[in-house]
N, C-alpha and C positions, 0 to 999 in steps of 0.2 A: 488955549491956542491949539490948531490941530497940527499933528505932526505924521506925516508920510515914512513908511517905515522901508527904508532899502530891498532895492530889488534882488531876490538871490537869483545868482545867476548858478546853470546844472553843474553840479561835479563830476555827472558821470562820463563816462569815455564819447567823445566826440562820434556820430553817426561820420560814416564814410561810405561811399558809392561802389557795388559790389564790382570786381573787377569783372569784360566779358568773356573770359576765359573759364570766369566759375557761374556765367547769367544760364540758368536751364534755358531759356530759348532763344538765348544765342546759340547754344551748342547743338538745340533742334534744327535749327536753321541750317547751320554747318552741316550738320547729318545727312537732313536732308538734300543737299546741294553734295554731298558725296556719294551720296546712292545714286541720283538722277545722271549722276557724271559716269559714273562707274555702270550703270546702264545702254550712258549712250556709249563708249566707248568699247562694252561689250557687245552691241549694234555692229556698229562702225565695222568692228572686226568683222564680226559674220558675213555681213555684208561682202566687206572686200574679197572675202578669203571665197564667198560664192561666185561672186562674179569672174575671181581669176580663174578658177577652176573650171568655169564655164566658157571661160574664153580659149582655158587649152582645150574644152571637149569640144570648141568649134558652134556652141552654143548661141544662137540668136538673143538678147533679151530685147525686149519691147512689147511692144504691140504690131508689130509687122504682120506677126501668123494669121491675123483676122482679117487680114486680104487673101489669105490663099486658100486653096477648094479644101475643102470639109473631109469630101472622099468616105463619107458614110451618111448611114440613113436614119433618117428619124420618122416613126412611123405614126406617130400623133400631132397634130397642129397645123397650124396654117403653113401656105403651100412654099414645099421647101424639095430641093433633088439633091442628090449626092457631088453634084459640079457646083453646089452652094461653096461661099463662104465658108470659115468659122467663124466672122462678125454675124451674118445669117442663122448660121445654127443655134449660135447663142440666145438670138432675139428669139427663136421659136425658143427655146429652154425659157427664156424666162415669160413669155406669153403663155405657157403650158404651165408654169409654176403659180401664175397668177390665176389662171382658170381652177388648175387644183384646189387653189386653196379658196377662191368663191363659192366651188361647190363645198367642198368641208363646211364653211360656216355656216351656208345653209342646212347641208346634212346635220352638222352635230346640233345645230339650233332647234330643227324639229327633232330628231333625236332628246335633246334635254328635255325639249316641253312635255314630249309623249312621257318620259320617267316620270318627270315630275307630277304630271298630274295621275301618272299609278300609282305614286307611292302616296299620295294624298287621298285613293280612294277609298270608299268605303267595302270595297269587294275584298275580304281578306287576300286571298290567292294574289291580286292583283296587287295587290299594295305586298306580300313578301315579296312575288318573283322580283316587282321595283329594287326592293329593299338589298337583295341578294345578290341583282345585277350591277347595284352601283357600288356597292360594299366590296365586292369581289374586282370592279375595275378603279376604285380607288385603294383599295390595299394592297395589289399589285403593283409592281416599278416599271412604266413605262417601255423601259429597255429590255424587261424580261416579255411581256405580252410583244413588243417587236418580235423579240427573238423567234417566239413562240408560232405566231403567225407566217412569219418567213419558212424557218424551218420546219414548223409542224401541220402546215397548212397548204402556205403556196409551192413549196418543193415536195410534196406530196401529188401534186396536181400532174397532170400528164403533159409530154411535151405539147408544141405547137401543132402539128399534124396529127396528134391524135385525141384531141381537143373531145371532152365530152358534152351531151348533152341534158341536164339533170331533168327528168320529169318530161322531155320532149318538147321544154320550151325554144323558143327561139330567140337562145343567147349559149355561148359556148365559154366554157370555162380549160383553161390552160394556166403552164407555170409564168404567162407573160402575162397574165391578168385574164378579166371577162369582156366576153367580144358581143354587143347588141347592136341589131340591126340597127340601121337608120334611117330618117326621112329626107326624101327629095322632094322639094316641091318641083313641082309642074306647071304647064301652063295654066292649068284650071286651080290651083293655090289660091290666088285673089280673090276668086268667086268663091271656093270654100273657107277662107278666113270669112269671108265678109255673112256669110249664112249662120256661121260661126259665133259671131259677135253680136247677130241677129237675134241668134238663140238667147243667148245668155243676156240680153236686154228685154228680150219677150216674157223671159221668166220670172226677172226681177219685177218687174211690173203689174208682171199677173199677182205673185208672191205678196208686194205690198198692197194690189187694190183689195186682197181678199181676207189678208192680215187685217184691215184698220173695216171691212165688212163682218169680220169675227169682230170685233171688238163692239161696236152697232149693234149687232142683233145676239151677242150670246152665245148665236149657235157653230157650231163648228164645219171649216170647211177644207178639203180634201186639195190642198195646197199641193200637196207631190204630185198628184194625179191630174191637176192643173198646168204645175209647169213642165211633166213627161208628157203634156200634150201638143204643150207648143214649141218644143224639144220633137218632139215628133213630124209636125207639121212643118217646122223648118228643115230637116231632116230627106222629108219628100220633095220640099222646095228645089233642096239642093239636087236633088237625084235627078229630080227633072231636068233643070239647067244644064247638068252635067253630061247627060243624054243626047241632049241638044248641042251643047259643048264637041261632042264629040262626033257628030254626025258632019 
């Protein structure tokens, strides 16, 4: 007959549940809910301790001031006078910050590509000077080449009024930046876009019938000299019109 043999039950010290006093993330918990308190109440402070101080100096807080005149000038962006706003002023700052930094992405994007493909070339010269140029502006700090530019460069430059001109082009460099002429259109703008658009449609056209006529016959054909002609002939088109235009 079979026999079942007693169950042994553990002798050893009974598990107990660790108090949250000794839990590690209870205590994280706690921490962190005393640091975040202990931040906002040193907030809190500052805060108050600004605003009374501000209110013995007679001090406005708000947003009020961007209803009242500006009372200075801003000499680049869309059209703005000194009886502006500072809501006004503002919005040219940030339309002028947004323009800046469209041309930057463009500048530094042709900027990379031109390095890149020197330092990929097979021209020694041209693949070191690559080399030397990005070497030299990535192992420099940022904040030093600022520096350097500011101070060794544009505060080198002459005031406003006595602005020079490098080489006799027509663009004038000062400590306020480079100043280049600009364009106006005109009445006659429309008819020269459109002569404009002319060209550059004449050309591509000449360019591919003459492309896939090389490929046909083998022999080769004088493609630049093709579309400098109807770049030319659009060119006298325009002159004409322009002529007439103006009579």
């Amino acid at each position: 007959m079979a026999t079942t043999s007693p169950k042994i039950k553990p002798t050893g010290p009974k598990a107990t549940a660790i108090p949250f006093w000794r839990d590690v993330r209870v205590l994280g918990v706690i921490g962190q809910v005393i640091f975040m308190a202990s931040v906002l109440i040193g907030l809190g402070w500052l805060i108050g301790n600004f605003i009374g101080n501000a209110e013995i100096q007679g001090l406005k807080l708000g947003f009020e001031f961007l209803n009242t005149t500006a009372a200075f000038d801003i000499a680049e962006g869309i059209d703005y006078e000194a009886t502006d706003t500072f809501g006004r002023a503002l919005w040219v700052a940030m339309v002028n910050t947004i323009w800046v930094s469209f041309l930057g992405i463009i500048l530094t994007t042709i900027l990379a590509l031109v390095t890149g493909i020197a330092r990929l070339s097979n021209n020694w010269l041209i693949s070191k000077i690559a080399a030397i140029y990005v070497e030299t502006v990535r192992n420099i700090p940022l904040l030093v080449q600022l520096f350097f530019i500011y101070f060794g460069v544009i505060l080198k430059l002459p005031p406003l009024k006595e602005s020079i001109q490098p080489f006799g082009w027509p663009l004038y460099l000062n400590q306020r930046g480079m100043v280049l002429p600009g364009l106006t259109a005109t009445a006659s703008f429309p008819i020269w876009l459109a002569f404009v658009v002319l060209a550059v449609i004449l050309m591509l056209v000449l360019w591919n019938i003459q492309s896939q006529q090389e490929e046909k016959t083998g022999q080769p054909i004088n493609k630049v000299g093709s579309a400098a002609a109807a770049f030319f002939y659009c060119r006298r088109g325009w002159l004409a019109c322009y002529h007439q235009f103006q009579q």
